[in-house]
C-alpha positions in Angstrom: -19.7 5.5 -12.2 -18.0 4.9 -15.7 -18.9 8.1 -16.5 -17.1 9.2 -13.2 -13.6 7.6 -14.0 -13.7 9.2 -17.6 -14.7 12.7 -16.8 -12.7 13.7 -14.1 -8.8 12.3 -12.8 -7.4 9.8 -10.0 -7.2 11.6 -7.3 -11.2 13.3 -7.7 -12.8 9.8 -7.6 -10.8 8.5 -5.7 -11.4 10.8 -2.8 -14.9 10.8 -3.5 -15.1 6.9 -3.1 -13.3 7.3 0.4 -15.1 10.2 1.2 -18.7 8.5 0.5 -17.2 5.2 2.5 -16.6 7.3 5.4 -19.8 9.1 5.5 -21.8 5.6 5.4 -19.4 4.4 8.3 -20.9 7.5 10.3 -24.4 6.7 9.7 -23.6 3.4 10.7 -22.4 4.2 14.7 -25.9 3.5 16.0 -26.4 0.2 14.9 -26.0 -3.1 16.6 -22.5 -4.0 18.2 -20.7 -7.0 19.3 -19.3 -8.5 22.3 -16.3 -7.4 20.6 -17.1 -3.4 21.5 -16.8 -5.0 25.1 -13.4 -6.8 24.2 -11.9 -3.4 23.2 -13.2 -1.5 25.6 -12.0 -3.9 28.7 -8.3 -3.7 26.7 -8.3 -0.1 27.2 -9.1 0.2 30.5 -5.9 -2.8 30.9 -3.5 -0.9 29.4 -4.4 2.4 31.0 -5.3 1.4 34.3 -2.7 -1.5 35.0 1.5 -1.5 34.5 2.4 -3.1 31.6 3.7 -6.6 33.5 -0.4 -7.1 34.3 -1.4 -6.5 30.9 -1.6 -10.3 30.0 -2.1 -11.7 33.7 -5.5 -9.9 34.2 -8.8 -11.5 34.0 -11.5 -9.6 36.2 -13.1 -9.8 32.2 -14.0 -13.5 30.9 -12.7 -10.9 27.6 -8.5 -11.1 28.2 -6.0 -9.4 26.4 -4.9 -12.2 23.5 -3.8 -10.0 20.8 0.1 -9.3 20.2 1.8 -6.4 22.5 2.1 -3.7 19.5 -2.1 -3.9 19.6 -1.4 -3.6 23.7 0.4 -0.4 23.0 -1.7 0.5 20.4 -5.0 0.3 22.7 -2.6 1.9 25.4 -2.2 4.7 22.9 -6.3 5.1 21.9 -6.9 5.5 26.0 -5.2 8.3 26.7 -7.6 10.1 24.2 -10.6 7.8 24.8 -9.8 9.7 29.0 -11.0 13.5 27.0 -14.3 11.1 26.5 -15.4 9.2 29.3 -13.3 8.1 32.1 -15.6 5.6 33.3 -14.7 3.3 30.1 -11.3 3.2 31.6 -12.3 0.8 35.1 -11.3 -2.2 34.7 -14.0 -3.5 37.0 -16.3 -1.6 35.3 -17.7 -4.6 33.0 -20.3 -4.5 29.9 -19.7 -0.5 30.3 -21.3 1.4 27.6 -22.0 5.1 27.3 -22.9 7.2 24.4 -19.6 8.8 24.2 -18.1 5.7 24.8 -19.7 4.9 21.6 -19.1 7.6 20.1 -15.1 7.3 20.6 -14.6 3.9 20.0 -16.7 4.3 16.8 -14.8 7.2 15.4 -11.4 5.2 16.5 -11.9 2.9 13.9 -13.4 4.8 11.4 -10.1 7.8 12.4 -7.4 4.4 12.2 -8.8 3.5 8.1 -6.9 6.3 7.0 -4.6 3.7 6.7 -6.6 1.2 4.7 -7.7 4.4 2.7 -3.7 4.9 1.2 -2.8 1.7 1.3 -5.4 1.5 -1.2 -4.3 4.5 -3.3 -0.9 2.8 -3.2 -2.2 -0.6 -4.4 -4.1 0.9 -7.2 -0.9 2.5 -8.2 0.2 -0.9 -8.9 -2.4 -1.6 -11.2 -2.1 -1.7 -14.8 -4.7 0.5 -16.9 -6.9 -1.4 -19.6 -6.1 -0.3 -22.8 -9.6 0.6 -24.8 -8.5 1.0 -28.3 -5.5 4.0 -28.5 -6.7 4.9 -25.4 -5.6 3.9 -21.4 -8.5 4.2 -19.0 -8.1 3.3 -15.8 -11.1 1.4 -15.0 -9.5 -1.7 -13.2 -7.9 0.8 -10.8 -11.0 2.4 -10.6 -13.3 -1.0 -10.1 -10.7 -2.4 -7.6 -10.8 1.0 -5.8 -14.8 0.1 -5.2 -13.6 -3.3 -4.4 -11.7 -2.9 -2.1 -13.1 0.9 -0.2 -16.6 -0.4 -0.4 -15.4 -4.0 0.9 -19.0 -5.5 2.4 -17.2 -7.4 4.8 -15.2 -4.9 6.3 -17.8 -2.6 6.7 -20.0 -4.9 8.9 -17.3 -6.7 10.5 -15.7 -3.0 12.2 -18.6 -0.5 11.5 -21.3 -2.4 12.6 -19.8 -5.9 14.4 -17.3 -3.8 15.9 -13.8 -4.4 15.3 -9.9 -3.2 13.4 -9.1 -4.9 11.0 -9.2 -1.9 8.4 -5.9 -0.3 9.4 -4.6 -4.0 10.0 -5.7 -4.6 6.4 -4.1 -1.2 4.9 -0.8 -2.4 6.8 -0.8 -6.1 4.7 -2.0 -4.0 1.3 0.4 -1.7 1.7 3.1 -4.2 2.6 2.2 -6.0 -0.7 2.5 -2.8 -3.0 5.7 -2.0 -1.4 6.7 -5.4 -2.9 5.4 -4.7 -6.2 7.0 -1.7 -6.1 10.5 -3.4 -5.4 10.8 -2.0 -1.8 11.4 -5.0 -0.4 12.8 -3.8 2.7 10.2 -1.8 3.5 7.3 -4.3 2.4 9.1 -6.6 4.8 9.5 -4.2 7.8 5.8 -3.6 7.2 4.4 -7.3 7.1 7.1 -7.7 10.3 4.6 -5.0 12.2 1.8 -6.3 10.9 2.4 -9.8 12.6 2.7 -8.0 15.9 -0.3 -6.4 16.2 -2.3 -9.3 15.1 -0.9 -12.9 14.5 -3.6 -14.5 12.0 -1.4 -13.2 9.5 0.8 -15.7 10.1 -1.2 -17.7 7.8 0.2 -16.0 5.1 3.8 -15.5 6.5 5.1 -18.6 4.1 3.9 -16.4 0.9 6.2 -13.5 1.9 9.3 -15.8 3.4 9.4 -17.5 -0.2 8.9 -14.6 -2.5 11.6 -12.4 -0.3 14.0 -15.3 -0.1 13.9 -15.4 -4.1 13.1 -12.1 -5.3 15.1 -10.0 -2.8 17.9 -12.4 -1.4 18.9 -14.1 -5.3 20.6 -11.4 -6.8 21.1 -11.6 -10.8 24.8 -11.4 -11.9 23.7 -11.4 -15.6 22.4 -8.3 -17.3 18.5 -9.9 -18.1 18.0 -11.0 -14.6 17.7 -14.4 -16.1 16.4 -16.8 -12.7 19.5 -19.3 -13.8 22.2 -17.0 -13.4 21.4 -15.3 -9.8 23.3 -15.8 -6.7 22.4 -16.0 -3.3 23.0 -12.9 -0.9 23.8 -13.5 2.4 23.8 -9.8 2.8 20.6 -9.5 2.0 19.2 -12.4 4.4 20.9 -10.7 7.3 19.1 -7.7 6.4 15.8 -9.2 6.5 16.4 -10.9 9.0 17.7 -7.6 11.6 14.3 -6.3 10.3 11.9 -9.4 11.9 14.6 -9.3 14.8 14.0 -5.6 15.4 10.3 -5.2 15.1 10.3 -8.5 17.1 12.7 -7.3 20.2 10.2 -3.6 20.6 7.3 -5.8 20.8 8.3 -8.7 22.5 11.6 -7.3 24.1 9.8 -5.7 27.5 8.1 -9.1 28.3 11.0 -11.2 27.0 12.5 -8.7 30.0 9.6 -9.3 32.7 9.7 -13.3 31.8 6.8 -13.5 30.5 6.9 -14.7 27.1 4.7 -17.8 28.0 1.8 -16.1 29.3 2.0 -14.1 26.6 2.2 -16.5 24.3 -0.4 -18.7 26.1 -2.9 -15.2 25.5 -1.8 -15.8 21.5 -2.1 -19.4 21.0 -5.1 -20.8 23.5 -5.1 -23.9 22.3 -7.7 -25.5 24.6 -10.7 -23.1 23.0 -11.0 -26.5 20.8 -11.0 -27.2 16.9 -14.0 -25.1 15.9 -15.1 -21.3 16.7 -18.5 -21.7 18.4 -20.2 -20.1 15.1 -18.7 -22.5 12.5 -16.8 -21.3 9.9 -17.6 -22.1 6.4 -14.5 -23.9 6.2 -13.1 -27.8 5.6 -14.3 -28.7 8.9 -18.0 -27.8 8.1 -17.8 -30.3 5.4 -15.7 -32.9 7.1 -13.3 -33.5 3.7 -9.5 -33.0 3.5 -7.4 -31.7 1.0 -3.7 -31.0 0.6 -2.3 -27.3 0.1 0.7 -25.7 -2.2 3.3 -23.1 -2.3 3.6 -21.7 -5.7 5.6 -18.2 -6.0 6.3 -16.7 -9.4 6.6 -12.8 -9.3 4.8 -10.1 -7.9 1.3 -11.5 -9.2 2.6 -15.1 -8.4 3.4 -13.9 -4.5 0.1 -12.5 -4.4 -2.2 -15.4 -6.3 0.2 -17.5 -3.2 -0.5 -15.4 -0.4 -4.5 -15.8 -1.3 -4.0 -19.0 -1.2 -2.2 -19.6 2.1 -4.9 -17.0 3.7 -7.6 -18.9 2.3 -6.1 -22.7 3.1 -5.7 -21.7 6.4 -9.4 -20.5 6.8 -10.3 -23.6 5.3 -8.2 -26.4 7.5 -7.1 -23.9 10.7 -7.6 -24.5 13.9 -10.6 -22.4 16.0 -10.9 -20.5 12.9 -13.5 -17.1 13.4 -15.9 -17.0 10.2 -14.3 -12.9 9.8 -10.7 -14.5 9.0 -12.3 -14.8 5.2 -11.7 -11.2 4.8 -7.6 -12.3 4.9 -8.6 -13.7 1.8 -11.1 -11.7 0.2 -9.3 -8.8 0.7 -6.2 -9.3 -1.6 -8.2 -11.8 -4.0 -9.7 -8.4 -4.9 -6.3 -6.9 -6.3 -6.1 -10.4 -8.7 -9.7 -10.4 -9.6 -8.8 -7.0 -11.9 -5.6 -8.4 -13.9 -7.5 -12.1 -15.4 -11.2 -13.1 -15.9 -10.0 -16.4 -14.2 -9.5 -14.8 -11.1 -12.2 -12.5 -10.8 -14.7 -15.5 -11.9 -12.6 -16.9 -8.4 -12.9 -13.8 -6.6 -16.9 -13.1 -7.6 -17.3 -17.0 -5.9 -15.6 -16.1 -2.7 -16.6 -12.7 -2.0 -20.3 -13.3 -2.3 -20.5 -16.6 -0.3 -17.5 -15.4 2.4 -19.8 -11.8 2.6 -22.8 -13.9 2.9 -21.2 -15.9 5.6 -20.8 -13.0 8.3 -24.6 -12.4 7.7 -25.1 -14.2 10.9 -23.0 -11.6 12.7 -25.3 -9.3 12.5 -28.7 -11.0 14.0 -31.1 -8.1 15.2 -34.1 -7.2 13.5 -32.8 -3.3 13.0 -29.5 -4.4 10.9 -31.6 -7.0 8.8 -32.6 -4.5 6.1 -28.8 -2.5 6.3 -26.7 -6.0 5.2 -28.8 -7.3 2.9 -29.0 -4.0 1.1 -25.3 -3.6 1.4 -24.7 -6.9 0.1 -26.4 -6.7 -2.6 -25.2 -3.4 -3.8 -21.8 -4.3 -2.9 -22.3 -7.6 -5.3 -23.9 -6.4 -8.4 -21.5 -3.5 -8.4 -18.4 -6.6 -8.6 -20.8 -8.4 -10.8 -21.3 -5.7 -13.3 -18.2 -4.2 -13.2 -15.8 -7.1 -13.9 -18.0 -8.6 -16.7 -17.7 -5.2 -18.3 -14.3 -5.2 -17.6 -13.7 -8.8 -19.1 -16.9 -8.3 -21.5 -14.5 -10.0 -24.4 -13.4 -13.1 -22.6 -16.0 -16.3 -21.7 -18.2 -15.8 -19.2 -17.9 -15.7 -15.5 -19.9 -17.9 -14.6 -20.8 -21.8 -16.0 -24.2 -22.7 -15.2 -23.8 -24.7 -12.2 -22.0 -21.7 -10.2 -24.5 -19.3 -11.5 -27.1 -21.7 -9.8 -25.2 -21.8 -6.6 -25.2 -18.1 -6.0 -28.6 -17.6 -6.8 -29.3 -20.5 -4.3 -28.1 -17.3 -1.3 -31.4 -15.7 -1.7 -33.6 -18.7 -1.1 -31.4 -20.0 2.0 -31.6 -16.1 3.5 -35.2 -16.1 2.8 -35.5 -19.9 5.1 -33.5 -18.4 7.5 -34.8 -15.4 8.3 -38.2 -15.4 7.4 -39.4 -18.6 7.5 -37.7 -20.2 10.5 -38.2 -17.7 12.7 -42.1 -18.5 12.4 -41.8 -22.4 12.5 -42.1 -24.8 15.3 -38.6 -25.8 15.0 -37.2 -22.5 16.1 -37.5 -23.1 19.9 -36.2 -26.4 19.6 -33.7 -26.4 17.0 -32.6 -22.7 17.1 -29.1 -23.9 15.8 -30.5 -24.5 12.2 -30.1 -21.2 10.5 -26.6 -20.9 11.4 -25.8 -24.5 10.1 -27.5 -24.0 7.1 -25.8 -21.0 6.1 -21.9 -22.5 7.5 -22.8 -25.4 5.4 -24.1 -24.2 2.5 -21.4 -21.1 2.2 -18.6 -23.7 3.1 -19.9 -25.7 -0.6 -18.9 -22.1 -2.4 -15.8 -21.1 -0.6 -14.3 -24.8 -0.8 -14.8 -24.5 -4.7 -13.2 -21.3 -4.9 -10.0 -22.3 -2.6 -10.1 -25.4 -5.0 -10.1 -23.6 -8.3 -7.3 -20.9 -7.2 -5.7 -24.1 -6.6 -6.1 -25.3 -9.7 -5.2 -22.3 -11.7 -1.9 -21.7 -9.7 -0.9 -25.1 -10.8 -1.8 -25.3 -14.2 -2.0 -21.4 -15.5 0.7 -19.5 -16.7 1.2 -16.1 -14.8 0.6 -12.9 -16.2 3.1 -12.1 -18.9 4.6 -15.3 -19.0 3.5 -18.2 -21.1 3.2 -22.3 -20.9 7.0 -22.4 -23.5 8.9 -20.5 -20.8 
């Protein structure tokens, strides 16, 4: 692969890193799917088969429509070609439908909608600084985060094999926050607006982008060095943000707002009486039964992002009903930080391999058991390897104890799948595996939301140091 990113430019390995992702996705559509393939399929034959004022009143599917109306429209959008497929998927009454070219299209939809994910990756690398290697620039961090963030583990089980979209949901928030670090700070905002109405868990992270727009984009310097001290504030500029959410907000919630009904909607969004805890547990605060405060710290582009981590990741740790696949809002842009300090990718190592390990219980037929845990494990010692080449000159990753801890994964996935499937205690305490691994994962990812905590506090952004 280093040999790769020498020998030939951007654009060739880069296309050949989405080009491979997408032929694996492909040999992928056989394998094991969700209930969520179900979910999606029952929301397309709502928003094909019904007028839009029934969209969020039917229920002939325990699997309502609870996603934002810019999804509705979206899945409206997908049915009038998933029709050239298989009309049949289209009945709402025709429940747990599944034929092979119902499959087949829902398959290809998601791997078809990662275009998106695919440039807002190119864009995000854009963003990324090259690492100097004596008089020379390479540009293996652009290259490694490329892998990173392409060949995400996560994302490929959670929508290629799971079944779900969060890639093109995913390319909308990275390519929100390269607009940002590119200074477009309209469009990164118009962008993040969209984003929130197709699916609201980004909300977590909505107080990350409200502080960094309100002082990178509404403070206005009136002094030639941009000095923080001498800006003013823009009411101009707050307006215009402001039309923006107003905008995207009236098209999606406008022809409801018309119908009056806003609260059912908003009932669809928010159910609160689901309970605390998802029925699989997340590896979150609640698994551990400990509490802990969170912070808001935004300084720059890097700062925003290092914040918006944060949020994501505080909010998988103490939110309410909380799926274990909401650590991919986390993992995801951790992945841009863990290129630019060894800090961050020691953080980023921590999280991604105990978050990825996490959704191993996802996937929980005997077929898939050999695809995730080779996929993992490529996935991992490719981040390994890569950043401790990349920070080869700094301290190690990894202090004992947290190299013990990871290595502790392949012991637990050895109990839990072939140990306790052949012990007594499986019939009567079948619920052991998964609280083994929500426990056990919720140790790693606690310790990485506290040490991004930590270093947000205490270390100096990039560029900056502790005298300024």
């Amino acid at each position: 692969m280093a040999a790769l990113t020498i020998a030939t430019g951007t654009g060739n390995w880069f296309s050949a890193l989405a080009l491979g992702v997408t032929l694996l996705k492909c040999l992928l559509i056989p394998t094991y799917h969700s209930t969520d393939f179900e979910v999606h399929r029952n929301w397309l034959a709502i928003t094909h088969s019904l007028p839009i004022s029934q969209w969020y009143y039917e229920a002939t599917s325990e699997w309502t429509l609870d996603y934002p109306p810019f999804f509705a429209w979206f899945e409206y959008i997908l049915s009038h070609v998933a029709k050239y497929f298989d009309q049949e998927m289209l009945n709402v009454h025709n429940l747990n439908y599944s034929s092979s070219r119902t499959l087949l299209f829902q398959r290809f939809s998601v791997i078809f909608m990662d275009v998106l994910f695919v440039y807002a990756v190119h864009e995000c690398c854009k963003c990324i600084d090259g690492k100097k290697v004596g008089k020379e620039l390479t540009e293996k961090p652009k290259f490694i985060l490329s892998v990173l963030l392409l060949w995400n583990f996560g994302l490929l089980i959670v929508d290629h094999i799971h079944f779900q979209y969060n890639g093109f949901l995913f390319g909308l928030m990275l390519l929100s926050i390269a607009r940002l670090f590119q200074k477009r700070h309209m469009e990164g905002a118009f962008l993040f607006a969209v984003l929130l109405h197709f699916k609201h868990i980004y909300l977590y992270v909505a107080p990350a982008y409200g502080v960094y727009l309100l002082r990178s984009y509404c403070f206005t310097a009136n002094k030639p060095d941009g000095s923080i001290r001498w800006k003013s504030f823009s009411f101009v500029r707050v307006i215009s943000l402001g039309l923006v959410v107003f905008v995207v907000s009236a098209l999606s919630l406008g022809p409801f707002l018309a119908l009056n009904q806003l609260p059912q909607v908003f009932s669809r969004l928010f159910p609160f009486k689901r309970g605390l805890c998802h029925a699989y547990w997340a590896p979150n605060f609640w698994a551990l039964y400990n509490a802990l405060d969170k912070v808001l710290s935004v300084i720059g582009p890097r700062g925003f992002l290092r914040c918006l981590t944060l949020c994501a990741l505080s909010s998988f740790m103490f939110g309410w009903h909380v799926h274990e696949k909401a650590i991919l809002l986390a993992i995801l842009p951790m992945s841009l930080l863990s290129v630019g300090k060894a800090g961050d990718a020691s953080i980023f190592l921590i999280l991604t391999t105990t978050g990825h390990y996490s959704l191993f219980p996802l996937l929980f037929t005997t077929p898939e058991l050999p695809i995730k845990i080779l996929l993992m494990l490529l996935f991992t010692i490719y981040s390994v390897s890569s950043l401790k080449t990349l920070f080869r000159k700094e301290k190690p990753l990894f202090n004992w104890m947290e190299t013990f801890y990871l290595l502790g994964l392949g012991p637990l996935e050895v109990c839990c799948e072939f140990v306790f499937p052949f012990t007594s205690w499986k019939v009567k305490y079948p619920f052991i595996p998964l609280l083994l691994t929500s426990v056990y994962c919720a140790v790693g990812i606690t310790y990485a939301w506290f040490k991004l905590y930590v270093s947000i506090l205490i270390d100096p952004p990039i560029g900056k140091t502790k005298k300024q």
